[in-house]
Every structure is written in C-alpha cells, then in structure tokens.
Biotite code that builds the C-alpha atoms (Angstrom):
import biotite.structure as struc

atoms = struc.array([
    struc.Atom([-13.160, 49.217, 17.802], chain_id="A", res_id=1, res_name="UNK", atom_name="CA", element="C"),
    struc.Atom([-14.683, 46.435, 19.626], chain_id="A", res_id=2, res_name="UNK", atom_name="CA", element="C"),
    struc.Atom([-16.237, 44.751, 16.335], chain_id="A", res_id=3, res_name="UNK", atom_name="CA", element="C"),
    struc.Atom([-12.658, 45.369, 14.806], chain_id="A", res_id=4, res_name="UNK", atom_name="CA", element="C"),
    struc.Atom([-11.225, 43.348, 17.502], chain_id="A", res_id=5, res_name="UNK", atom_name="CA", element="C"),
    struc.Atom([-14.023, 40.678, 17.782], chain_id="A", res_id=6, res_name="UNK", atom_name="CA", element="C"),
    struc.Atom([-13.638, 39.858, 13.625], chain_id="A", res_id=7, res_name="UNK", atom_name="CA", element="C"),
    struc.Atom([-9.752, 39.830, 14.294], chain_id="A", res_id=8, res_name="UNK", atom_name="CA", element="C"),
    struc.Atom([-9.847, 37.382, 16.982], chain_id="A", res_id=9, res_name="UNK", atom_name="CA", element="C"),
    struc.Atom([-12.389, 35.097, 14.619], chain_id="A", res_id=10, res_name="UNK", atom_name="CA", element="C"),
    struc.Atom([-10.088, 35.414, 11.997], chain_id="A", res_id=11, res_name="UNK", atom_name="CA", element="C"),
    struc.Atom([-6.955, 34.635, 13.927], chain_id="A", res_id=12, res_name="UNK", atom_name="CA", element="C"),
    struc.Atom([-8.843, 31.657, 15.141], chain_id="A", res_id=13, res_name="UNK", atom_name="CA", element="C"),
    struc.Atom([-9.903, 30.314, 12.002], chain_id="A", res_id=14, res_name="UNK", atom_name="CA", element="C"),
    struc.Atom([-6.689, 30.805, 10.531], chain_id="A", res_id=15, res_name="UNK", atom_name="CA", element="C"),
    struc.Atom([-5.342, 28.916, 13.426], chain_id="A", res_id=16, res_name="UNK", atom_name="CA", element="C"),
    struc.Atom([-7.463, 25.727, 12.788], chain_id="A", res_id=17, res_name="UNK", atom_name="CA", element="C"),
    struc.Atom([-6.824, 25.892, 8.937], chain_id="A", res_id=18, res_name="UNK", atom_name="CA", element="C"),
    struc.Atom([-3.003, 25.937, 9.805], chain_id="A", res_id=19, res_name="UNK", atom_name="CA", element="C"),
    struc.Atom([-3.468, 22.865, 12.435], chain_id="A", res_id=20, res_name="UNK", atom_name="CA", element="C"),
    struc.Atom([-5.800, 20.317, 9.813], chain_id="A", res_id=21, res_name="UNK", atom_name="CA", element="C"),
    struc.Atom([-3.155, 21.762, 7.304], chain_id="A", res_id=22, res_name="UNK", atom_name="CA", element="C"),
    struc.Atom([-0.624, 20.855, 9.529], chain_id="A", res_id=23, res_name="UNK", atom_name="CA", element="C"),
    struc.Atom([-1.807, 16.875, 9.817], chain_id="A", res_id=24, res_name="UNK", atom_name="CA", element="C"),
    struc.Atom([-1.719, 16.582, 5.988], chain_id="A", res_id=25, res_name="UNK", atom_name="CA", element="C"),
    struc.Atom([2.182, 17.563, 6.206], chain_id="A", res_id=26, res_name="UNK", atom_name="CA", element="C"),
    struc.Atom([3.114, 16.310, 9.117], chain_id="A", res_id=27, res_name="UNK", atom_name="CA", element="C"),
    struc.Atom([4.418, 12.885, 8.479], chain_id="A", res_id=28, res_name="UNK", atom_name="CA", element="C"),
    struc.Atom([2.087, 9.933, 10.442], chain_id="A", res_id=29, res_name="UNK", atom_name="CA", element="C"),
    struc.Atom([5.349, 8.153, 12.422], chain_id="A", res_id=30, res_name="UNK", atom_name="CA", element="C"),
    struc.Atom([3.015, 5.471, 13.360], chain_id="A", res_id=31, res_name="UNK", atom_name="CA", element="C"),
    struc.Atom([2.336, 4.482, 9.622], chain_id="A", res_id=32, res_name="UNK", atom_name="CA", element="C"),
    struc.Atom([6.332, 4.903, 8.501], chain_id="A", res_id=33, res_name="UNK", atom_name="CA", element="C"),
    struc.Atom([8.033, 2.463, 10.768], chain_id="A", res_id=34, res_name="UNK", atom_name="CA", element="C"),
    struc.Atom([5.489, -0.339, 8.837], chain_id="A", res_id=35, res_name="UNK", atom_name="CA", element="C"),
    struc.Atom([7.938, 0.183, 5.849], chain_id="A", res_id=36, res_name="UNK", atom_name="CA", element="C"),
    struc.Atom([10.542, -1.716, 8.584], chain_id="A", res_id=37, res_name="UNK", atom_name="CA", element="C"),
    struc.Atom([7.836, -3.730, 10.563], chain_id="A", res_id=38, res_name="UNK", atom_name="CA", element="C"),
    struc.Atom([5.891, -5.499, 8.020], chain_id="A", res_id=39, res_name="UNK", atom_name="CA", element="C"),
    struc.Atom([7.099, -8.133, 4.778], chain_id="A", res_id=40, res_name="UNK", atom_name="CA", element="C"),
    struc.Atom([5.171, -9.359, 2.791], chain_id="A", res_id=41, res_name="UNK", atom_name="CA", element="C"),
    struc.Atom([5.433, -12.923, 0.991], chain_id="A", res_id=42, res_name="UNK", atom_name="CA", element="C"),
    struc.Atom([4.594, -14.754, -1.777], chain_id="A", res_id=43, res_name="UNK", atom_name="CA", element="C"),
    struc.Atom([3.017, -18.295, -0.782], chain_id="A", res_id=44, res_name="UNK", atom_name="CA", element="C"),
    struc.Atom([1.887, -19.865, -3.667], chain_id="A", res_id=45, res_name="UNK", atom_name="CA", element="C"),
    struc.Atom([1.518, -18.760, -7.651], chain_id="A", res_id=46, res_name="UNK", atom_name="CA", element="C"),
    struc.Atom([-0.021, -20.692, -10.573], chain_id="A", res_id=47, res_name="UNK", atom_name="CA", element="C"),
    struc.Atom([-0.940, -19.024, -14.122], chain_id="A", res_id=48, res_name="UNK", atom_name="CA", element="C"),
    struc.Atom([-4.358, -19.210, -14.819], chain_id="A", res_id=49, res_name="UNK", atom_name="CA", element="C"),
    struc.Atom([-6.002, -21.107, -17.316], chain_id="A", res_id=50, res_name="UNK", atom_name="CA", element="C"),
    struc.Atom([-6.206, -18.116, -19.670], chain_id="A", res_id=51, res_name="UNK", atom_name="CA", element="C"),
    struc.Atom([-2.411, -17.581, -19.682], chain_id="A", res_id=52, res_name="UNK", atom_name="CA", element="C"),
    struc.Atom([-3.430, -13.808, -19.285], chain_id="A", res_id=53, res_name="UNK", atom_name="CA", element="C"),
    struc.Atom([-2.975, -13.541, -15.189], chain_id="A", res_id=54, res_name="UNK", atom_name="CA", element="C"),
    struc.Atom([-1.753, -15.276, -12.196], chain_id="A", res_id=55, res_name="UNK", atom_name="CA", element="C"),
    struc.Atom([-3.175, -16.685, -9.329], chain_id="A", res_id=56, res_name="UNK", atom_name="CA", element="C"),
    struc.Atom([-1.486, -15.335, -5.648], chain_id="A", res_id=57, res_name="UNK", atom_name="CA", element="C"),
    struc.Atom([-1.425, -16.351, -1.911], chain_id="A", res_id=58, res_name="UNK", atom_name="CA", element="C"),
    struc.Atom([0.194, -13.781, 0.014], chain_id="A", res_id=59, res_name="UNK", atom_name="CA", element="C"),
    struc.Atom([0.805, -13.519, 3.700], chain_id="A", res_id=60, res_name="UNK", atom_name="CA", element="C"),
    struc.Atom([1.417, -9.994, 4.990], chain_id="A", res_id=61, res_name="UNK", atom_name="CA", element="C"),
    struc.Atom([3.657, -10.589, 8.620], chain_id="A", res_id=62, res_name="UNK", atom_name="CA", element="C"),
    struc.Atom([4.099, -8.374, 11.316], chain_id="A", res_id=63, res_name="UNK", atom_name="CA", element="C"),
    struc.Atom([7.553, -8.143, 12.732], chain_id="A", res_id=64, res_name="UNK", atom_name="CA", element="C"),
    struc.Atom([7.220, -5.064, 14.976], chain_id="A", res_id=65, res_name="UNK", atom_name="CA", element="C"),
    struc.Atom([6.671, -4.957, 18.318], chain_id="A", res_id=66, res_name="UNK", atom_name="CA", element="C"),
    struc.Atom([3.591, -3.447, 18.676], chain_id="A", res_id=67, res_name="UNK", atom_name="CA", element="C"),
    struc.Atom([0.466, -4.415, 16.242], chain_id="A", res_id=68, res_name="UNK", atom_name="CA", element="C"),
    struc.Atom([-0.076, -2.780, 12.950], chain_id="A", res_id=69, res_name="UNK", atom_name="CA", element="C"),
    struc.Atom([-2.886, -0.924, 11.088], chain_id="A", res_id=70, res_name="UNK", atom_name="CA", element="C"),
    struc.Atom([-3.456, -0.493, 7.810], chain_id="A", res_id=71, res_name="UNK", atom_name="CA", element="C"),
    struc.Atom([-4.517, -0.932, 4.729], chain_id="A", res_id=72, res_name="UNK", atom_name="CA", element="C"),
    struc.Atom([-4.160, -2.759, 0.951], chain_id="A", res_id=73, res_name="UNK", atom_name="CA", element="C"),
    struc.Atom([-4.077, -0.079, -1.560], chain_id="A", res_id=74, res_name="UNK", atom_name="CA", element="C"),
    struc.Atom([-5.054, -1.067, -4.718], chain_id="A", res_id=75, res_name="UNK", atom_name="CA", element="C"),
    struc.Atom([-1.364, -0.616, -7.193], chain_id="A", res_id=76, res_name="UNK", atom_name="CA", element="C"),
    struc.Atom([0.521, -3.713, -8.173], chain_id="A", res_id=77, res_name="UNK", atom_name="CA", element="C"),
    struc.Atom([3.883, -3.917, -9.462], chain_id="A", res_id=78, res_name="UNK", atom_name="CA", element="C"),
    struc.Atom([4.771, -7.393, -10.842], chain_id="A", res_id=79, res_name="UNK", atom_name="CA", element="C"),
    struc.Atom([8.734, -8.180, -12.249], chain_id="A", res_id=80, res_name="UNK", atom_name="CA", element="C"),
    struc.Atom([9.037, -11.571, -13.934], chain_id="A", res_id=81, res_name="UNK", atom_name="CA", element="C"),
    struc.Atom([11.730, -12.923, -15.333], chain_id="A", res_id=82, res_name="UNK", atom_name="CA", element="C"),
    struc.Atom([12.405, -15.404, -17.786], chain_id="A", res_id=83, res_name="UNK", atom_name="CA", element="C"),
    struc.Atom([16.055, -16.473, -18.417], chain_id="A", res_id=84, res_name="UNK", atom_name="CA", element="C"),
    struc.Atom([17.315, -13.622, -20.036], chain_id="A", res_id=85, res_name="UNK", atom_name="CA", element="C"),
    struc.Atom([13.980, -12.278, -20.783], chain_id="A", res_id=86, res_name="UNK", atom_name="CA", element="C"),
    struc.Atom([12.489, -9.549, -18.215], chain_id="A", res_id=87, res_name="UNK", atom_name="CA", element="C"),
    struc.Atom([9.411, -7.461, -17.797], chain_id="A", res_id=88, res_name="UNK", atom_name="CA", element="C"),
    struc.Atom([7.102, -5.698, -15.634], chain_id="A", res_id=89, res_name="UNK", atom_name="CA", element="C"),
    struc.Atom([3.420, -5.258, -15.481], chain_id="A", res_id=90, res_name="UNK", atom_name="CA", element="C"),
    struc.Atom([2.148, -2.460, -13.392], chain_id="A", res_id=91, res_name="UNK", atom_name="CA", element="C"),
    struc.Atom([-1.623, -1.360, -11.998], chain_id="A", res_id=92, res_name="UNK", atom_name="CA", element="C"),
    struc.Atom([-0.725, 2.098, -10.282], chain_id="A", res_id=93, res_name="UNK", atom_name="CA", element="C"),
    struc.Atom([-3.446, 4.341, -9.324], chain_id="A", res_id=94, res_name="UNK", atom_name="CA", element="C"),
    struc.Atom([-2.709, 8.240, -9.103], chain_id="A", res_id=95, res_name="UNK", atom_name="CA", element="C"),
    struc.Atom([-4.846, 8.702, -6.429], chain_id="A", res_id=96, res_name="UNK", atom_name="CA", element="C"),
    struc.Atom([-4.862, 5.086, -3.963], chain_id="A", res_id=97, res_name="UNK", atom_name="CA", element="C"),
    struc.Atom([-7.272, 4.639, -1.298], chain_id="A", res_id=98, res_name="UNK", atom_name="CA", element="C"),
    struc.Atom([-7.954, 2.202, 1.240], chain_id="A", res_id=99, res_name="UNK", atom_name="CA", element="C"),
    struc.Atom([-9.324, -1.374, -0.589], chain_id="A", res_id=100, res_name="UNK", atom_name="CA", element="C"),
    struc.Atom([-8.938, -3.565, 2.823], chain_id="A", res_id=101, res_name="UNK", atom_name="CA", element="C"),
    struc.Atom([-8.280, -2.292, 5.531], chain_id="A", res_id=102, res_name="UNK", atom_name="CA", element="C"),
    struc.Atom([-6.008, -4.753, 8.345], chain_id="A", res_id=103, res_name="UNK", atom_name="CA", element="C"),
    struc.Atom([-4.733, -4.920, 11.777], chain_id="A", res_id=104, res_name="UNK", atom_name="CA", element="C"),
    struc.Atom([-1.912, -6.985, 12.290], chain_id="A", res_id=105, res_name="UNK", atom_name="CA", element="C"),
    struc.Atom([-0.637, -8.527, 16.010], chain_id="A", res_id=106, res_name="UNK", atom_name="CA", element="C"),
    struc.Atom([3.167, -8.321, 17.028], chain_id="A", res_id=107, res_name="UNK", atom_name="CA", element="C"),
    struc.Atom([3.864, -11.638, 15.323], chain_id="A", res_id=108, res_name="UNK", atom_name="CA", element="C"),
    struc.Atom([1.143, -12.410, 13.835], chain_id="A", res_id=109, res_name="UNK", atom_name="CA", element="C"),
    struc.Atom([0.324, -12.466, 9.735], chain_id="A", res_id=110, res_name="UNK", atom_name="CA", element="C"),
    struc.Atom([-2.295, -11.698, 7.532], chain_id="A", res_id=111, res_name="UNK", atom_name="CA", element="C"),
    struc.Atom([-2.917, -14.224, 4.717], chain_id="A", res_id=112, res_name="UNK", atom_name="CA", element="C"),
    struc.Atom([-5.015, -12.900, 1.160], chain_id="A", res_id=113, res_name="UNK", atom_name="CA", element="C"),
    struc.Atom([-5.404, -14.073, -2.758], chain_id="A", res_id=114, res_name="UNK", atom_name="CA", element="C"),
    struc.Atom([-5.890, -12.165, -5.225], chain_id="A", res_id=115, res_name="UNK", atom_name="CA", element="C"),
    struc.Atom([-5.041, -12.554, -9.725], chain_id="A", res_id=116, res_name="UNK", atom_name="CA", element="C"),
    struc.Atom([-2.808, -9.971, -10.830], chain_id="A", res_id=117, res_name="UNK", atom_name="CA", element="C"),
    struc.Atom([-2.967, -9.661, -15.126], chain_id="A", res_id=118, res_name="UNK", atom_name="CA", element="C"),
    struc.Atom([0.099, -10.098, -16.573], chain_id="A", res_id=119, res_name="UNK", atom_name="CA", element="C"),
    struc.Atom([0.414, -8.960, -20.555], chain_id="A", res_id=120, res_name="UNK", atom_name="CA", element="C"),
    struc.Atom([2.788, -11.065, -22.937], chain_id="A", res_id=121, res_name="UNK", atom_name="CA", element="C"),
    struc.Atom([3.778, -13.315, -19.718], chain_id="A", res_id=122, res_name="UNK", atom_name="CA", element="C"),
    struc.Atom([6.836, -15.791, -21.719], chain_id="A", res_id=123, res_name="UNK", atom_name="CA", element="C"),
    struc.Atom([6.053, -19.999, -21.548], chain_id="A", res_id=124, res_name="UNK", atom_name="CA", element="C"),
    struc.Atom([8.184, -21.849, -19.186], chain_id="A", res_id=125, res_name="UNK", atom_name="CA", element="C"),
    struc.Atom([9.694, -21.411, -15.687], chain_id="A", res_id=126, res_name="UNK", atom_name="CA", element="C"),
    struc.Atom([9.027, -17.657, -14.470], chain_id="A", res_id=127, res_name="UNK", atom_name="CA", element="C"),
    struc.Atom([10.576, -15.997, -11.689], chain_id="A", res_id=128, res_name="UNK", atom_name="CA", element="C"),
    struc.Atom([7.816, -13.386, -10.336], chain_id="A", res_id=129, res_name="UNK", atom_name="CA", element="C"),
    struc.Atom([8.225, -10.635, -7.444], chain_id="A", res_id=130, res_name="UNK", atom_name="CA", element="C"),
    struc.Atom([5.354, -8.324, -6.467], chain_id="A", res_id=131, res_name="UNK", atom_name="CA", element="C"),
    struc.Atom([5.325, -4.858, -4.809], chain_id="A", res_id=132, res_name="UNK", atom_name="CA", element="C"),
    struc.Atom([2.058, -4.840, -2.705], chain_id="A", res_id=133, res_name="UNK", atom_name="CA", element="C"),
    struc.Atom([1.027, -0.971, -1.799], chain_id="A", res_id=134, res_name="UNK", atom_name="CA", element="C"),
    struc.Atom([-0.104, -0.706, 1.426], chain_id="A", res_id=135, res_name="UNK", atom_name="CA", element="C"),
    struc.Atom([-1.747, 2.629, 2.063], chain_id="A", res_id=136, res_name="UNK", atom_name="CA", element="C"),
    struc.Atom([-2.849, 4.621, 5.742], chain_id="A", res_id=137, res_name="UNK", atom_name="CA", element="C"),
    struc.Atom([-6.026, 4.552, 6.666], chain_id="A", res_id=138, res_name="UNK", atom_name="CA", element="C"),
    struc.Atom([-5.968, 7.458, 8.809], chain_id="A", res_id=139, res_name="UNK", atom_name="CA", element="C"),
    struc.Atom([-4.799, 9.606, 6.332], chain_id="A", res_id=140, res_name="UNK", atom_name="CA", element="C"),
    struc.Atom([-7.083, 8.736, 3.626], chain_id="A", res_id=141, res_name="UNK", atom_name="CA", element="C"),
    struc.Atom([-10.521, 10.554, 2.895], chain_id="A", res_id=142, res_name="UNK", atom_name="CA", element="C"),
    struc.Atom([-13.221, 11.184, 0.078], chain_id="A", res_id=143, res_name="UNK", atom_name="CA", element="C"),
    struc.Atom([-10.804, 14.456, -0.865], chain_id="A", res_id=144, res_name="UNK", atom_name="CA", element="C"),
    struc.Atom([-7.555, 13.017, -0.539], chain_id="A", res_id=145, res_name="UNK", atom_name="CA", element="C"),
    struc.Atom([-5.109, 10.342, -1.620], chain_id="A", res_id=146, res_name="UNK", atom_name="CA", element="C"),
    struc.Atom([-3.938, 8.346, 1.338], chain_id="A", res_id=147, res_name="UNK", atom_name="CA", element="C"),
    struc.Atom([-0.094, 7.840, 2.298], chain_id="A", res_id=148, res_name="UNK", atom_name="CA", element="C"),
    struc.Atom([1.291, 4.866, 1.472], chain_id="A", res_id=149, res_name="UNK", atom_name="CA", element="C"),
    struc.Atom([4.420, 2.678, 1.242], chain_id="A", res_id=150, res_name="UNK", atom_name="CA", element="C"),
    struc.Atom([5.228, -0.149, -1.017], chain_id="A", res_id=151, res_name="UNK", atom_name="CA", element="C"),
    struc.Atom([6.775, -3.458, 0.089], chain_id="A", res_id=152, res_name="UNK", atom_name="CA", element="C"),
    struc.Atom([8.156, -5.690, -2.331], chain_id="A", res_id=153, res_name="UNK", atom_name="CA", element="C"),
    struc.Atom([8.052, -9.265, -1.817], chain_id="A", res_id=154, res_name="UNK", atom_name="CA", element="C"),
    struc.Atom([10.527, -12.492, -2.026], chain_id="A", res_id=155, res_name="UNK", atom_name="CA", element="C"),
    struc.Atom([11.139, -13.633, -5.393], chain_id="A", res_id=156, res_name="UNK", atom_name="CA", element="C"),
    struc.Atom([8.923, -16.884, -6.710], chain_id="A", res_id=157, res_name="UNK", atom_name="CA", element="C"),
    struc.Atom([9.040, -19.567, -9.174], chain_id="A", res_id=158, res_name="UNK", atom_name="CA", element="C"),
    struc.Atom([6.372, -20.332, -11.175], chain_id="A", res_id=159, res_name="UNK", atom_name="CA", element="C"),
    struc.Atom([6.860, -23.937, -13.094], chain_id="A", res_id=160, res_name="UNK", atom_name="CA", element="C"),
])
C-alpha cells in the first residue's frame, strides 16, 4: 500500500510539472503582446542596389511604451511595392522563426539596423515600398520550439 501511494504521489507530481511547462507554452507572454502597441517601426532610407535584384534598408525600430522593451528580429520579411497601377509583394517567411538579434529598447528610445531585402521582378521607376518586420520573443523561443512573434508593418517609402 505504501509503494502504491509513494508511485501515486510521483506521478501526480510529475504530471503536475508537465501541466505547469505546458502551461507557459499556452499561456500568452502579456509582456511580449503590448509591443504590438508599444513599438513602430520605420523606414529611413531605401536605394535599389546595383543589381536591380534587392534593396538597400535603414530602419529604426522606436519604443513608445512606457517601460523598455525586449525582444527580438525574427528573420520573415514581407515587402509591398507599388508602382502606379502596378502592385506586388515579395515575401521571406519562415515556418518555424527564431530569434536572429535579439534588442532591448528604452522608453523613448530607438533602435536603428540595415539590412537588403531581394525583391523579384521589382518594375523601373518611382516605387512605393512598405515592409512588415517580424519581431519574435525571446523568452519563448528554444532549440524545440518556434518563438512567438508579432509583425509590425512600417510607413510607406518612395524609392526614386
């Protein structure tokens, strides 16, 4: 009766702690949703590349929340362009995003980056270009796991 009761408890107990690290994968991270509201991101400057084939971004990620903010660039892009009454989209999504750089943000303050997005079949002439940067939580991502994430979109540009 005793070892019947001792193997219960052990398996009550280890049920218990698969429920609670279960329980932090579902439970939404509060923290890492209000960023969706707190943080913007904008493009600064864009140029085509010499190849025609990408384009050349500053970006500055800004903090509008009253507390700092951690995160984390995940690595899917989402570019709209738009040529008069031409319109496309290229798109880099991963199935499965982690954590490429991760950030911490002051109340305030903003986070300036680069990067060169490809763009296929990208029209001559004046473009208008928006991005949707995914920015992904680094304390829900792992070696096992995707990470959360949320994806701002930014203003709309003009590319000469």
């Amino acid at each position: 009766m005793r070892r019947t009761t001792s193997s219960l408890r052990w398996l009550l107990l280890l049920g218990g702690l698969a429920v609670a690290a279960l329980g932090c994968e579902i439970v939404p991270d509060r923290e890492f949703a209000v960023l969706e509201k707190r943080l913007t991101v904008r493009i600064v400057e864009a140029t085509r590349s010499a190849s025609g084939g990408s384009i050349d971004f500053s970006f500055e990620l800004a903090n509008h929340g009253s507390t700092s903010a951690t995160a984390c660039l995940g690595p899917s892009r989402s570019l709209s362009y738009k040529v008069g009454s031409l319109s496309g989209t290229s798109v880099h999504r991963v199935d499965h995003p982690g954590c490429m750089r991760e950030f911490t943000i002051q109340s305030g303050g903003v986070m300036l980056w680069t990067e060169t997005l490809e763009v296929t079949r990208l029209p001559a002439g004046r473009v208008e270009v928006e991005v949707t940067v995914q920015i992904a939580n680094p304390r829900r991502c792992g070696q096992s796991r995707a990470c959360a994430v949320i994806d701002l979109k930014s203003n709309q540009f003009e590319i000469p």
